[in-house]
C-alpha positions as CSV (number, residue, x, y, z in Angstrom):
1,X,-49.0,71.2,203.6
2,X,-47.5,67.8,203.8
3,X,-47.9,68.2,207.2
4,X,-51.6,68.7,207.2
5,X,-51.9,66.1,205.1
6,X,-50.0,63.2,207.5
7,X,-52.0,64.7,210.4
8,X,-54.9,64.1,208.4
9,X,-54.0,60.2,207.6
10,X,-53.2,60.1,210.8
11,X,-56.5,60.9,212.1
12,X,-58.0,59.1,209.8
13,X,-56.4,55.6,211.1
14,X,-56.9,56.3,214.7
15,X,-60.9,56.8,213.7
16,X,-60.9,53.3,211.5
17,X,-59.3,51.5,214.3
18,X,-61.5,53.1,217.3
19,X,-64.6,52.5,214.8
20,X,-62.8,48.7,214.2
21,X,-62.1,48.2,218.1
22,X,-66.1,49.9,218.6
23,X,-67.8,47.3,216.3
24,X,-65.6,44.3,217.8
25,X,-67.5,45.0,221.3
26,X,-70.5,44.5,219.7
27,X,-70.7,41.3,221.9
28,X,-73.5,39.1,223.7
29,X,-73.3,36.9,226.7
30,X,-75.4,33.3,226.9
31,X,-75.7,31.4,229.9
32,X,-75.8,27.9,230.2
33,X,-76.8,25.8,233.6
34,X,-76.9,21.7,232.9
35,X,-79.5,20.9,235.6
36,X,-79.8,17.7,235.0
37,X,-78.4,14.8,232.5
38,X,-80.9,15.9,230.2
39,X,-81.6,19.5,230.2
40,X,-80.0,22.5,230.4
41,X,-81.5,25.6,231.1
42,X,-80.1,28.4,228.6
43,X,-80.3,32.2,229.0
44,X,-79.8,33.9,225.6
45,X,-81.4,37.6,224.4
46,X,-82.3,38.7,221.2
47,X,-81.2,39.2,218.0
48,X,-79.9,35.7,219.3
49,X,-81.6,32.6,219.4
50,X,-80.4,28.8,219.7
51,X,-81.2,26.3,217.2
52,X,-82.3,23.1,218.9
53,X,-80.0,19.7,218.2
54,X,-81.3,16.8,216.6
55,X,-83.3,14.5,219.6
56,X,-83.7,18.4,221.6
57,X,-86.2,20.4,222.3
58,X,-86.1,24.3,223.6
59,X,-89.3,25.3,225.6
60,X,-89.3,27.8,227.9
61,X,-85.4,28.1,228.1
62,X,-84.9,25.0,228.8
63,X,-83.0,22.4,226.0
64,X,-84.0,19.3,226.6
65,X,-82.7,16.5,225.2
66,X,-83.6,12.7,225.3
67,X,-80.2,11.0,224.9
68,X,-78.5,13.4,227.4
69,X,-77.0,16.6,226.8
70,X,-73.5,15.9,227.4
71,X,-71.8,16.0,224.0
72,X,-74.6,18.1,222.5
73,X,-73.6,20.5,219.4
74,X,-75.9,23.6,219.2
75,X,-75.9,27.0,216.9
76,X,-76.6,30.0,217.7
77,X,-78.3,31.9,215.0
78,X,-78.4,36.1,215.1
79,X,-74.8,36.4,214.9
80,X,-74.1,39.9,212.4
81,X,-77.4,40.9,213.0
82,X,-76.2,43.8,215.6
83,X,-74.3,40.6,217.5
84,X,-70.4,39.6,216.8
85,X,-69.5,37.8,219.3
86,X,-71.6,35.7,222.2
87,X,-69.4,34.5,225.2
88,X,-70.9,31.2,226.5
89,X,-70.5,30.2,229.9
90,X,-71.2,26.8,230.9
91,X,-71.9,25.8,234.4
92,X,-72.0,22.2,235.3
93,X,-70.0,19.6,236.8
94,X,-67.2,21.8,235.5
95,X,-67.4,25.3,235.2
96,X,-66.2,26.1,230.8
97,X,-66.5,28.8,228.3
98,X,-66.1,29.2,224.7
99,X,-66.7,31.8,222.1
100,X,-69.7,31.8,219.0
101,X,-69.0,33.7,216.2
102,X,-70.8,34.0,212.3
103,X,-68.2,32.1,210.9
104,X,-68.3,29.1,214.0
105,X,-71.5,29.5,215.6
106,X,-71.3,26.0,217.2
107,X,-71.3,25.1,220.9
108,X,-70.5,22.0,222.3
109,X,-71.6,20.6,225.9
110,X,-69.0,19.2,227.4
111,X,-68.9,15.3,228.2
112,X,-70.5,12.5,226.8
113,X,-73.7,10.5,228.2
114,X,-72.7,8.0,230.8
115,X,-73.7,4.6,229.6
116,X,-75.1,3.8,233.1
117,X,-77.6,6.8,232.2
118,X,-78.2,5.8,229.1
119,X,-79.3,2.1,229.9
120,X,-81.2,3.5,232.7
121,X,-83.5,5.4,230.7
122,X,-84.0,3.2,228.0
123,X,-84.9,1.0,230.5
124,X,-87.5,3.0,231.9
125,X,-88.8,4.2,228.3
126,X,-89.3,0.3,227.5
127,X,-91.3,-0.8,230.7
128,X,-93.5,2.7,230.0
129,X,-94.2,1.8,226.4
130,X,-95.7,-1.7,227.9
131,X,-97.5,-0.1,230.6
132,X,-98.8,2.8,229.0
133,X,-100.1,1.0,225.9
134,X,-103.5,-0.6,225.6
135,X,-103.1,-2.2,222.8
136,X,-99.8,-4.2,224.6
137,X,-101.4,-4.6,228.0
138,X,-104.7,-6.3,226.3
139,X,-102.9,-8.8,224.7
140,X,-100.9,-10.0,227.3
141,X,-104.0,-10.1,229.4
142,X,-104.7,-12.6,226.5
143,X,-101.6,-14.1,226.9
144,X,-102.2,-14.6,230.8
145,X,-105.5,-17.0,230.4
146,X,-104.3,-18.4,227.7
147,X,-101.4,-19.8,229.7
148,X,-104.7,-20.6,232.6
149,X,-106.3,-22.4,230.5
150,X,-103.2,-25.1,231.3
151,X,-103.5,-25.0,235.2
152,X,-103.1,-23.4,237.8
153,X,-99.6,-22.8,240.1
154,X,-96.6,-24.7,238.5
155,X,-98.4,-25.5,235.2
156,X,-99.3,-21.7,234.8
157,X,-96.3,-21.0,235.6
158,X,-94.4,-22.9,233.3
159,X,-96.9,-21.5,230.2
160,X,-96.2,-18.3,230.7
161,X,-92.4,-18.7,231.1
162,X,-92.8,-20.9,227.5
163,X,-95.0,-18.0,225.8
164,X,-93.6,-15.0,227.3
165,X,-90.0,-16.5,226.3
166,X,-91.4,-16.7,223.1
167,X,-93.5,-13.7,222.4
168,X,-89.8,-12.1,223.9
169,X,-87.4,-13.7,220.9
170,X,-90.0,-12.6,218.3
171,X,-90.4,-9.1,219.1
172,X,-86.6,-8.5,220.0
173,X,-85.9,-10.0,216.9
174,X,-88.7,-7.5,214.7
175,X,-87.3,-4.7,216.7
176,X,-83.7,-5.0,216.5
177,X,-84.3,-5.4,212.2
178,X,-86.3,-2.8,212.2
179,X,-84.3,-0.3,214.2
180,X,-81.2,-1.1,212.4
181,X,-83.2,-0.6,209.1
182,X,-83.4,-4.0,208.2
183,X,-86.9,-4.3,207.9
184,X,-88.9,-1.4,206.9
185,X,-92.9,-1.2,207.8
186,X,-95.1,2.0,207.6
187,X,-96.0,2.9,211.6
188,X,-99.6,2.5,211.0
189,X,-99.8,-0.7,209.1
190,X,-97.7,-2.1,212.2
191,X,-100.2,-0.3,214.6
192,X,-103.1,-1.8,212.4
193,X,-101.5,-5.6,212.8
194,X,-101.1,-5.0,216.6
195,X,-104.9,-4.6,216.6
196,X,-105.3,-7.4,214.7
197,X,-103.5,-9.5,216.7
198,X,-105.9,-8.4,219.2
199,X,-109.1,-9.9,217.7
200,X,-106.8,-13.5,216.5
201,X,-105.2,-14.0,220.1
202,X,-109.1,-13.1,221.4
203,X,-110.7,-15.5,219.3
204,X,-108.3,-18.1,220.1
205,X,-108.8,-17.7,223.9
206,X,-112.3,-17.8,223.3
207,X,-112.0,-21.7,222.1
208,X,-110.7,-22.4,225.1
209,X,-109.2,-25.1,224.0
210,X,-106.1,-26.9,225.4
211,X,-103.6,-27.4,223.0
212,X,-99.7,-29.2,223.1
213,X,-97.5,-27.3,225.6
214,X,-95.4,-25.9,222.5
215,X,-98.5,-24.6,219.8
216,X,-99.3,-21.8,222.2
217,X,-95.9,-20.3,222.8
218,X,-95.3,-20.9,218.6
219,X,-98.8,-18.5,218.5
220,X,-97.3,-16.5,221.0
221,X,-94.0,-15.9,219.1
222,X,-96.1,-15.5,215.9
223,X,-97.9,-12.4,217.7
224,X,-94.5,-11.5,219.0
225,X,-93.1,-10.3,215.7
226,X,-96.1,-7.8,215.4
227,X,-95.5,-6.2,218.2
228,X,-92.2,-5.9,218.3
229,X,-92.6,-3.7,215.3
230,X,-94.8,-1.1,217.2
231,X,-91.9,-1.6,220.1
232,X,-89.1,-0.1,217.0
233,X,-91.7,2.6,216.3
234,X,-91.8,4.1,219.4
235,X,-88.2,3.5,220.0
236,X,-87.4,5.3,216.4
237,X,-89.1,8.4,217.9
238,X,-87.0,8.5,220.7
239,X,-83.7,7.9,218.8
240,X,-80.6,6.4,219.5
241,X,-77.5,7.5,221.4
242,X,-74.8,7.3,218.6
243,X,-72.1,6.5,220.8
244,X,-74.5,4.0,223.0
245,X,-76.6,2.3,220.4
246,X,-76.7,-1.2,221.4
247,X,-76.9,-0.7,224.8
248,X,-80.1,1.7,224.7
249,X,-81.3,-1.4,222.4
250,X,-80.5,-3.9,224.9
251,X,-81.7,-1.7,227.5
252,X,-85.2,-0.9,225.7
253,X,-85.4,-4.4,225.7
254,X,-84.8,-5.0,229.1
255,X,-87.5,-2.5,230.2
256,X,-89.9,-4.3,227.7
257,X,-89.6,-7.1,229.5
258,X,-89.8,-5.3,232.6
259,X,-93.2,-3.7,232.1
260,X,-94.8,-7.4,230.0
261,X,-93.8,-8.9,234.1
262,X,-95.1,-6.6,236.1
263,X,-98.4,-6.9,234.1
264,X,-98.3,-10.4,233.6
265,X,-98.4,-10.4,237.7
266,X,-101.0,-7.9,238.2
267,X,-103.1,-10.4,236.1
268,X,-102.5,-12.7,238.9
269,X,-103.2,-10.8,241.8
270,X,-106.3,-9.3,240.4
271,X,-107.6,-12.6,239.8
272,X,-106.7,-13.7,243.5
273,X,-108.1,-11.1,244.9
274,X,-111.2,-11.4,243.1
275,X,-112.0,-15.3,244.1
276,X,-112.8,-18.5,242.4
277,X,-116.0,-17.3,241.6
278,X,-115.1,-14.6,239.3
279,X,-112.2,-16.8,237.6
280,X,-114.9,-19.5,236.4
281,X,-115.9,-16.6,234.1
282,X,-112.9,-14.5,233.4
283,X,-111.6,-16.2,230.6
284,X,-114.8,-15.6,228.6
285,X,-114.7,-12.1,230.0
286,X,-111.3,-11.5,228.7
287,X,-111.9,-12.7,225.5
288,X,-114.9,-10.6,224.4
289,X,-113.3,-7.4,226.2
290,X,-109.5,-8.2,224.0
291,X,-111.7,-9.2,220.8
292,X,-114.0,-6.1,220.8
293,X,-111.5,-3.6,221.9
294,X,-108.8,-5.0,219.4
295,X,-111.5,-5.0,216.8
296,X,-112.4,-1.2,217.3
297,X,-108.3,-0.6,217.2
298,X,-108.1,-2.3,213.9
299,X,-110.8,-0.5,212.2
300,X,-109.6,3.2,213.4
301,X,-106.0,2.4,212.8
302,X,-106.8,0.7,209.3
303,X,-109.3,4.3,208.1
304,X,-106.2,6.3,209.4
305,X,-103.8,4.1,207.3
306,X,-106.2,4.2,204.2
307,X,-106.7,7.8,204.4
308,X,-103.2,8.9,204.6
């Protein structure tokens, strides 16, 4: 009898610890390619699933995030729903692995963001902003014949280097305080004094008046502290690099001035281009196009900003 019994325990043990070793292999595997600084393309099957990162998005299998994804720290969410354990291989520059379990779901990319990268694409996020907003690229078309209005080669010249210079110092400084939380303005109420800006720069140019070297930039630096609040709101949808915050300022910055140049110079050789006989008029031209556009801007921005 005691026999049967130990025989008994016996079996018993060798059928917990097969049933143990049998649920421990209930195991997943997740792939993960970086394919470039800023995406990685991810192969994971249900019950899992991978929870995006703050500043990442997952479409299509792709993460993709806008600071880089070096450094990134993401879960993944299923495990103990039929999944124990997920065995993560990474492929990049260096091949790693790691293991996600219930109890430590996180994975961590390896590296962090090269601050070459990271200026690089602030850069280019700046200039785009310019270039691709109307609002921006009407008023330094204002901006451009207001700084006519002084001459023509060195004296033009030497207007827009006084009001560019300070339209620059006003919105760097608006951004900057605004990003660093500083200064806090609701996005639409900055969008709606952008458009305003539109119709008082407009009306200005339409004077055309020729005032002291200086009052112009002071106008222009005036305006300046506007915009640069639009500039923080589209930076603050981006979002910072934490380890690289002042140089994906700076480097905003940078391609801010970027893009206000190169359309400050497209002014200038549309106008060639066009002849003399189209620049008599332009000026009036540009101020009825900046005032009525800007106008239209103000009152669709203001409704939005009333209604919500």
């Amino acid at each position: 009898m005691r026999r049967l019994v130990l025989a008994l325990m016996t079996l018993a043990c060798v059928l917990f610890v097969v049933r143990g070793e049998a649920h421990e292999t209930r195991a997943a595997r997740i792939d993960v390619v970086v394919i470039s600084p800023t995406e990685a393309r991810i192969t994971v099957r249900p019950p899992l699933s991978i929870a995006e990162p703050p500043g990442c998005r997952m479409r299509a299998g792709v993460l993709s995030c806008t600071d880089g994804i070096a450094g990134k720290t993401f879960d993944v969410e299923g495990l103990g729903e039929g999944v124990d354990v997920a065995y993560v291989r990474i492929e990049g520059e260096t091949d790693e692995g790691t293991v996600a379990t219930k109890r430590a779901p996180h994975v961590t990319m390896p590296g962090a963001p090269a601050t070459e990268s990271v200026a690089l694409r602030f850069v280019r996020l700046g200039a785009e902003h310019v270039l691709s907003g109307a609002d921006h690229i009407l008023f330094l078309i204002a901006l451009f014949f207001q700084a006519r209005l002084r001459g023509r080669g060195r004296a033009l010249i030497a207007e827009l280097a006084r009001t560019a210079t300070a339209f620059t110092l006003a919105h760097s400084l608006t951004l900057t305080t605004t990003v660093l939380g500083l200064v806090r303005i609701p996005p639409l109420a900055a969008e709606a004094a952008i458009a305003w800006s539109l119709v008082l720069i407009a009306l200005d140019l339409g004077r055309q008046t020729n005032e002291r070297p200086y009052a112009r930039a002071g106008l222009a630096g005036a305006f300046g502290l506007v915009h640069g609040l639009g500039f923080a709101s589209a930076l603050a949808e981006t979002g910072l690099p934490e380890h690289a915050r002042a140089v994906a300022l700076v480097s905003f910055n940078v391609g801010v001035e970027c893009g206000q140049l190169v359309a400050l110079v497209a002014c200038g050789v549309v106008l060639a281009v066009l002849g003399r006989s189209f620049t008599d008029r332009s000026t009036n031209v540009a101020a009825y196009a900046v005032g009525s556009v800007g106008a239209a801007m103000f009152f669709l921005r203001l409704s939005a900003l009333l209604s919500g």
